[in-house]
C-alpha positions as CSV (number, residue, x, y, z in Angstrom):
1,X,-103.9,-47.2,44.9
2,X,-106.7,-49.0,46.2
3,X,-105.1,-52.5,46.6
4,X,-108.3,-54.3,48.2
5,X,-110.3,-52.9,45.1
6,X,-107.4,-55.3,42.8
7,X,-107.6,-58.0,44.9
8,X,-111.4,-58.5,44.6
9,X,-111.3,-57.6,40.7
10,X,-108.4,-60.6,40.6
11,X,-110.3,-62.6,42.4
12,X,-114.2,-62.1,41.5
13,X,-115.0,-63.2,38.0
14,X,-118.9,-63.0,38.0
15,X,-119.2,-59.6,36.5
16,X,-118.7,-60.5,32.8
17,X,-119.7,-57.1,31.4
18,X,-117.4,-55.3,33.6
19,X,-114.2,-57.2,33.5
20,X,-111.9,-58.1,30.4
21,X,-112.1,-61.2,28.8
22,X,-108.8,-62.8,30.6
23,X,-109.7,-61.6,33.9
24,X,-113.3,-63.5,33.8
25,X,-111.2,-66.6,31.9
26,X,-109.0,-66.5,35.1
27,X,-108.1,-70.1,36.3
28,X,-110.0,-71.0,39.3
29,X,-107.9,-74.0,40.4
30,X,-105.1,-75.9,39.1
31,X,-107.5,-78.0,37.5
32,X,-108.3,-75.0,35.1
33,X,-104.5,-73.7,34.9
34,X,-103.1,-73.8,31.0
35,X,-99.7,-75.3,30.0
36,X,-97.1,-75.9,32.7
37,X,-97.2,-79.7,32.6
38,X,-93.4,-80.0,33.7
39,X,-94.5,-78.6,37.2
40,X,-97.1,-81.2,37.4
41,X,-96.0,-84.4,35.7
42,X,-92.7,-83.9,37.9
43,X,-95.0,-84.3,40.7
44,X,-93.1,-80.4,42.5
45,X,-97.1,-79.0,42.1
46,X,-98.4,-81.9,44.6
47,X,-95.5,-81.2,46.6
48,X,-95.7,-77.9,46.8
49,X,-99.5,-78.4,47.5
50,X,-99.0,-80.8,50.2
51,X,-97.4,-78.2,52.8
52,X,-99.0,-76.5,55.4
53,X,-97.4,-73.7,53.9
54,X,-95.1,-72.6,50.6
55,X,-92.0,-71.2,51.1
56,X,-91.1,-67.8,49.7
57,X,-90.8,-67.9,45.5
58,X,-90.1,-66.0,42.6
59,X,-92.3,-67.4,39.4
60,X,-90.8,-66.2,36.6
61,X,-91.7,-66.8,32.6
62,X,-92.9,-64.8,29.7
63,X,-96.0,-63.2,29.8
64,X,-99.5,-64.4,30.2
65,X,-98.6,-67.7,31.3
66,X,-100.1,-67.5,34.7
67,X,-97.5,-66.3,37.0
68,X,-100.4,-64.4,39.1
69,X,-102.7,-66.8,38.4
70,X,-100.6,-69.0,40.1
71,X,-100.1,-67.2,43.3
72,X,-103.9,-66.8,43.4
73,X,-104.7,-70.6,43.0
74,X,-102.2,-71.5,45.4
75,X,-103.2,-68.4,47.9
76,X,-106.2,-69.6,47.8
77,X,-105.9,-72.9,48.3
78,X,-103.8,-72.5,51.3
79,X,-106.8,-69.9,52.8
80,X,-104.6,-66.9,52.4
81,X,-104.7,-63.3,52.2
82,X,-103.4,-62.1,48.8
83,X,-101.9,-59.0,48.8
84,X,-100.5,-57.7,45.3
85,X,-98.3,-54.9,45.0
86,X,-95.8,-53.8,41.9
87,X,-92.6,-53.1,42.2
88,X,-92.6,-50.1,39.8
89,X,-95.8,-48.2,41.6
90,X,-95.2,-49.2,45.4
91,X,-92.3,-47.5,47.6
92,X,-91.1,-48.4,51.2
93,X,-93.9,-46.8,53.0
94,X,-96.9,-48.8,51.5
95,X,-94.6,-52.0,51.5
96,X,-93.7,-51.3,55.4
97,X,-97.8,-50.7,56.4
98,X,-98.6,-54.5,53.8
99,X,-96.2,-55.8,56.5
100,X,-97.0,-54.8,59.6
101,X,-101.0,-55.6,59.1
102,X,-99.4,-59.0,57.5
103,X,-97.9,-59.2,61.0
104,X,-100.7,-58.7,62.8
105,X,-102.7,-61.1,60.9
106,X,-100.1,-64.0,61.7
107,X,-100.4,-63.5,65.4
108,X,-104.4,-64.1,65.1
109,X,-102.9,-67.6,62.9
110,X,-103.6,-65.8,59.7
111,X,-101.2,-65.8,56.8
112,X,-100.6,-63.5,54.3
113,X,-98.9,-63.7,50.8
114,X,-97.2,-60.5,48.9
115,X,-96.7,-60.9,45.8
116,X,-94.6,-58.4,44.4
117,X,-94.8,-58.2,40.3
118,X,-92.0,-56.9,38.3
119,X,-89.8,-58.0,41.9
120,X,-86.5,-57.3,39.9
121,X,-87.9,-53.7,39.7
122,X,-87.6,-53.3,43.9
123,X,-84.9,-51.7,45.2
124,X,-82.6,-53.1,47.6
125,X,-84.2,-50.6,50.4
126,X,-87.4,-52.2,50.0
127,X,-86.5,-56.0,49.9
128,X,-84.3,-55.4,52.8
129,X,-87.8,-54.6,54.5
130,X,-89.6,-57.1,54.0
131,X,-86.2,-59.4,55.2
132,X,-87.5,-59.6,58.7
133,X,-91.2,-60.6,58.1
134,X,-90.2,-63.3,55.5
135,X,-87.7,-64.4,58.3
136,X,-90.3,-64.9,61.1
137,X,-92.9,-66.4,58.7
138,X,-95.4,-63.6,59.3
139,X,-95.7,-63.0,55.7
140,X,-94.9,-65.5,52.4
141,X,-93.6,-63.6,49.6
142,X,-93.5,-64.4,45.6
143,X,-92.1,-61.7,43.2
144,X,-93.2,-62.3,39.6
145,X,-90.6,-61.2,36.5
146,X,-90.6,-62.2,32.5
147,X,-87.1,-63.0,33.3
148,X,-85.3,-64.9,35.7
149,X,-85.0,-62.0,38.4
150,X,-82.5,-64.2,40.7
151,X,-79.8,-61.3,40.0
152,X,-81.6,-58.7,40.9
153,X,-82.0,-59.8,44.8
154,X,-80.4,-58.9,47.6
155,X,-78.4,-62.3,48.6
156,X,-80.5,-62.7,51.8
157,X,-84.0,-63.1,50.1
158,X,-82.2,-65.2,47.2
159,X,-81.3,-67.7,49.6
160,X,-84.9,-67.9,51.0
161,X,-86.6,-68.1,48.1
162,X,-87.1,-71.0,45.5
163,X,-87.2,-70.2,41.8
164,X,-90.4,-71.6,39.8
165,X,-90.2,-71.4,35.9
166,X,-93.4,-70.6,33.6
167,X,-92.9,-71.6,30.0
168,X,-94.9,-70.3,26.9
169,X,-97.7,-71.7,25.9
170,X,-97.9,-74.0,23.4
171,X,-100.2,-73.1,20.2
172,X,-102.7,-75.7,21.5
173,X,-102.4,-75.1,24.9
174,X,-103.5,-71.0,23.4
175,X,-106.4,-73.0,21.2
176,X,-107.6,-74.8,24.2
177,X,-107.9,-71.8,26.4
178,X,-109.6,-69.8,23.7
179,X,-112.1,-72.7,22.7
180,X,-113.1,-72.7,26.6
181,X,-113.5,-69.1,27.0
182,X,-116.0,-69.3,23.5
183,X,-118.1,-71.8,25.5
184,X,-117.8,-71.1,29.1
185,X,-120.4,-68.7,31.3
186,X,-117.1,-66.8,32.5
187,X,-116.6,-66.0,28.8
188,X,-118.5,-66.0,25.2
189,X,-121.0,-68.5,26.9
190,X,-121.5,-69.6,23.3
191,X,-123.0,-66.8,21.8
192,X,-120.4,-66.3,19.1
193,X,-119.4,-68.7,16.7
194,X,-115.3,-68.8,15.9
195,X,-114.3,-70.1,12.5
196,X,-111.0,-72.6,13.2
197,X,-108.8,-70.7,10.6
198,X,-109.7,-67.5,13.0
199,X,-108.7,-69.1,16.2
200,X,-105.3,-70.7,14.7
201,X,-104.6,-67.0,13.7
202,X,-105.4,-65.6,16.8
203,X,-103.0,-68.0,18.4
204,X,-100.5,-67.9,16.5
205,X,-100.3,-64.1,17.0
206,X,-100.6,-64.3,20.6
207,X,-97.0,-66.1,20.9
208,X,-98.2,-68.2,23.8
209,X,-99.7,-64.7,25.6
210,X,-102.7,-66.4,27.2
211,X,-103.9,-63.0,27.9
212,X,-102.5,-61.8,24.8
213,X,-105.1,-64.3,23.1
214,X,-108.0,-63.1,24.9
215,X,-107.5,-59.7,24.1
216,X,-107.5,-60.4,20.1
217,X,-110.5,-62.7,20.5
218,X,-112.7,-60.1,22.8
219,X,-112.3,-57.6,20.4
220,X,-113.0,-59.8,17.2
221,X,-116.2,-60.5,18.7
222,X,-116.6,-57.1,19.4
223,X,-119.3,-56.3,16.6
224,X,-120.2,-59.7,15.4
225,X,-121.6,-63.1,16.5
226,X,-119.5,-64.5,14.1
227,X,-115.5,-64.4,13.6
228,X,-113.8,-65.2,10.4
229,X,-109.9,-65.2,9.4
230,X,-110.7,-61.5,8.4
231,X,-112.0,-60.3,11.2
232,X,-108.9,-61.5,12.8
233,X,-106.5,-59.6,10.2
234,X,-108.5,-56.0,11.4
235,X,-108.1,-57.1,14.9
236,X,-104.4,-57.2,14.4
237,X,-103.7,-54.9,11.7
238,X,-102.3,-57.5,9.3
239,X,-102.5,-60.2,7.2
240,X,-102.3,-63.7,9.2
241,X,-101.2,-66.3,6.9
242,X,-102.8,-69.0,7.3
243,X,-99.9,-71.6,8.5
244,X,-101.4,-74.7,10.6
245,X,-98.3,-76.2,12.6
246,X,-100.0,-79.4,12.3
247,X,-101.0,-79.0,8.2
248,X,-98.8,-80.2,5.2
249,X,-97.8,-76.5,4.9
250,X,-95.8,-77.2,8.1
251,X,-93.8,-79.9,6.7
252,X,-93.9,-78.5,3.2
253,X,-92.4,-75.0,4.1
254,X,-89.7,-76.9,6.5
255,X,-88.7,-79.1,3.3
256,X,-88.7,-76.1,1.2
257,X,-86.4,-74.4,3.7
258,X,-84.0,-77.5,3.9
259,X,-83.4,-77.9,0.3
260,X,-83.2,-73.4,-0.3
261,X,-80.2,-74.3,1.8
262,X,-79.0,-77.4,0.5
263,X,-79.0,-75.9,-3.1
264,X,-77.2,-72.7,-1.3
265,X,-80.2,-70.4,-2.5
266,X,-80.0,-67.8,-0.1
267,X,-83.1,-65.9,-1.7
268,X,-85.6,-68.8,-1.1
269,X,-84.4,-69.9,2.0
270,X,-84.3,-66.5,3.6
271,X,-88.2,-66.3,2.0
272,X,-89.2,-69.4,3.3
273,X,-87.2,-68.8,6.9
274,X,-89.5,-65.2,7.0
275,X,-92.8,-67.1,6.1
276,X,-92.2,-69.3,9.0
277,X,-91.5,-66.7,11.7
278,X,-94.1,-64.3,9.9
279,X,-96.7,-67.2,10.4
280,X,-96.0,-67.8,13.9
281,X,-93.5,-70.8,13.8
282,X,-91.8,-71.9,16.5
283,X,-88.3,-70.4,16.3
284,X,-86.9,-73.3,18.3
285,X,-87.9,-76.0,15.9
286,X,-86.4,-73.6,12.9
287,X,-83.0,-73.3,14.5
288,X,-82.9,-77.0,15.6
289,X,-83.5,-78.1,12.2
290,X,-80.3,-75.7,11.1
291,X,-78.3,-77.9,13.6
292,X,-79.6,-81.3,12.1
293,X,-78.8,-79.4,8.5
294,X,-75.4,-78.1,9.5
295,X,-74.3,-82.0,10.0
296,X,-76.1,-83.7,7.7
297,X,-75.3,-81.6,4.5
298,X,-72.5,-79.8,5.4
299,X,-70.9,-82.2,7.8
300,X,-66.9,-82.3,7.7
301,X,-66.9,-79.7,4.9
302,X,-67.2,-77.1,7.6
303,X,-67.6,-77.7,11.0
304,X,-67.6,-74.8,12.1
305,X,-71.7,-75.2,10.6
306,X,-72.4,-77.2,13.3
307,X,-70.9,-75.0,16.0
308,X,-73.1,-71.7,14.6
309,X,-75.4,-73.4,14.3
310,X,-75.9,-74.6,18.6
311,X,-75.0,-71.1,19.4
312,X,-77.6,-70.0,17.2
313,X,-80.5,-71.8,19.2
314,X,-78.3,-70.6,22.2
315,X,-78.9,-67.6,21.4
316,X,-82.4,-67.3,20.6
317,X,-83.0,-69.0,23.8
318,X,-81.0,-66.0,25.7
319,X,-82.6,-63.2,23.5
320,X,-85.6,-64.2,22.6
321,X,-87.9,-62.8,19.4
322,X,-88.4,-60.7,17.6
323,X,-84.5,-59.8,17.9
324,X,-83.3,-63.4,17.6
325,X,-84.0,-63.1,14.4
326,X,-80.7,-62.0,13.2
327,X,-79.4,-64.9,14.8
328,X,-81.8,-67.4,12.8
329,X,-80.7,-65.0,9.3
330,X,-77.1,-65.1,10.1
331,X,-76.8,-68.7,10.6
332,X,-79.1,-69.5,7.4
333,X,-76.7,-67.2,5.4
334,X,-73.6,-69.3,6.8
335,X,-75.2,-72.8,6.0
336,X,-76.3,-71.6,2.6
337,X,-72.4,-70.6,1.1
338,X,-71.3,-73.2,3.3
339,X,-69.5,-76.1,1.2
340,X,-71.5,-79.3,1.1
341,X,-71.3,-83.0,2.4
342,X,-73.5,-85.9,2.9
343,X,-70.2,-87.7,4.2
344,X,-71.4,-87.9,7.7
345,X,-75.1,-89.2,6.5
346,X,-73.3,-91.6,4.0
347,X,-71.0,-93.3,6.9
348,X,-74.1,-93.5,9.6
349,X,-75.7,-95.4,6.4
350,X,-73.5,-97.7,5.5
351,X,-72.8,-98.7,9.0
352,X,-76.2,-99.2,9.6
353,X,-76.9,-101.4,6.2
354,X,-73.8,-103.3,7.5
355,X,-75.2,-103.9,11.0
356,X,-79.0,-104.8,9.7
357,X,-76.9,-107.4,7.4
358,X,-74.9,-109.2,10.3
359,X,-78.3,-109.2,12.3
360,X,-80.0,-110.8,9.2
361,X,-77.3,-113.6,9.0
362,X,-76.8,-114.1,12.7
363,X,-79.0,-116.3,15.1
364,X,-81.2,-113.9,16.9
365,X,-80.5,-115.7,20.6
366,X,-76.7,-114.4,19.9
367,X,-77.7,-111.0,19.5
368,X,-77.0,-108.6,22.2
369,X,-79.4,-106.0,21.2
370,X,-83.3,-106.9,20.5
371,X,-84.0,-106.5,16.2
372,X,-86.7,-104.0,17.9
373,X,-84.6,-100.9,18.2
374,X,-83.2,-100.9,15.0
């Protein structure tokens, strides 16, 4: 394969009726980059930035949330050669000739970073060769995985190598990427008009998949200078229902959800548990409101609730969709025939009507803790 023909078509976005939609969209800085704010509130990004150069990494996260556009940015901002290679297509040959040219380019005071996607796909032949180069600094390299690929290393490169986690997109992160590409010369350069109900559909379906996104919204447009929620539904091959995470239907369907199981109604609060994962819910917030539930209704009546209930959002956290759904239907079937009690809600209240009484009768200068927190 013709790796210098990738590398331009990663880097070079001025082609738009050549390239997808998500490679002219590509990030062109970290100014640009979607989601991620943990690596730059925490202030590792400016660190990270700050050297003369990064050490050896493996990014890591689901997909379409930047793990090569990251290497890229930072490539490029360090005046780097990129080199990209995957692990499933490239064998010990290819990798050995990357290396020695890499080599040769570092003793001119050129750098050069591999990047290696799918990494937990290389065998232990192949990392062991690119041991020595990483070693002398000749070459930087960052493998790239949907899951943490730590295991999969031979224990020499896992030492030398620092681990960087990608997370999902949020759904406005998605929206925000989507409204840019509608607008921007890169992308639609605002030629097509997107109706909102379309774009929350199209990112809801996209599951925080950046590229995922881009794909659904450059074929919408495909035929049309105008996308509606339909033309979204024959993009995907389904209904979207309409389900705005930030609408009353949010909270509605959530309260609808809570009191299926309160009234142990297994029928409707399996129906509203499939509306909200068919819609494009967050699973998270689902199974951490079954936690809050399995206390707060069902309490000391069954505590073994609660304890299903935290390995439920365990496990959806170790499995992922769309399988972690028998986790989210097994523990809603539990909570439902679960006995009920509002014992535990019923003690926190008293307490607390108790506590706001003494505060109401007592000096305030004799108060330990300010009236503000209660």
């Amino acid at each position: 394969m013709n790796w210098s023909v990738l590398r331009m078509e990663l880097f070079e976005t001025d082609r738009p009726k050549k390239l997808p939609l998500a490679v002219r969209m590509r990030p062109r800085s970290f100014d640009e980059f979607l989601g991620q704010r943990h690596l730059f509130e925490s202030g590792f990004l400016d660190k990270l930035l700050g050297l003369d150069s990064p050490p050896s990494m493996v990014v890591y996260g689901p997909p379409g949330t930047g793990k090569t556009t990251f290497a890229l940015i930072l490539a490029r901002h360090m005046k780097m050669k990129f080199v990209y290679i995957n692990a499933v297509m490239s064998n010990v040959k290819e990798l050995r000739q990357i290396l020695i040219s890499a080599k040769s380019r570092f003793e001119t005071g050129k750098r050069t970073m591999l990047f290696v996607d799918e990494i937990h796909r290389f065998s232990s032949n192949q990392q062991e060769v690119m041991l020595p180069f990483i070693e002398n600094g000749s070459v930087v390299f960052v493998g790239a995985s949907i899951e943490n690929p730590l295991f999969a290393l031979v224990p020499a490169i896992n030492s030398r190598c620092i681990l960087i986690e990608l997370k999902r997109l949020s759904l406005e992160e998605v929206l925000a990427g989507l409204k840019r590409a509608i607008v921007d010369d890169r992308g639609l350069r605002g030629r097509v008009s997107v109706e909102e109900e379309a774009l929350f559909a199209i990112a809801r379906a996209s599951d925080g998949d950046m590229r995922k996104a881009y794909a659904i919204l450059e074929l919408a447009v495909s035929d049309t200078d105008k996308v509606g929620l339909e033309d979204v539904n024959a993009v995907l091959q389904r209904k979207v229902v309409y389900y705005d995470r930030k609408s009353n239907q949010h909270y509605d369907t959530i309260s609808s959800f809570i009191k299926a199981m309160r009234a142990s109604d297994e029928d409707a609060a399996l129906y509203w548990l499939s509306k909200m994962l068919y819609s494009g819910e967050d699973p998270r917030f689902i199974a951490r409101r079954m936690i809050i539930f399995a206390s707060e209704d069902i309490g000391l009546a069954d505590s073994n609730a609660l304890r299903l209930a935290v390995d439920c959002f365990y496990a959806l956290n170790a499995v992922g969709m769309p399988e972690a759904e028998f986790n989210l239907t097994h523990t809603c079937l539990y909570l439902c025939r679960a006995p009920k009690s509002r014992e535990v809600k019923e003690v926190m209240d008293k307490n607390y009507d108790k506590i706001k009484g003494e505060i109401t009768r007592t000096p305030k200068k004799f108060l330990d803790i300010p009236e503000r927190r209660l």
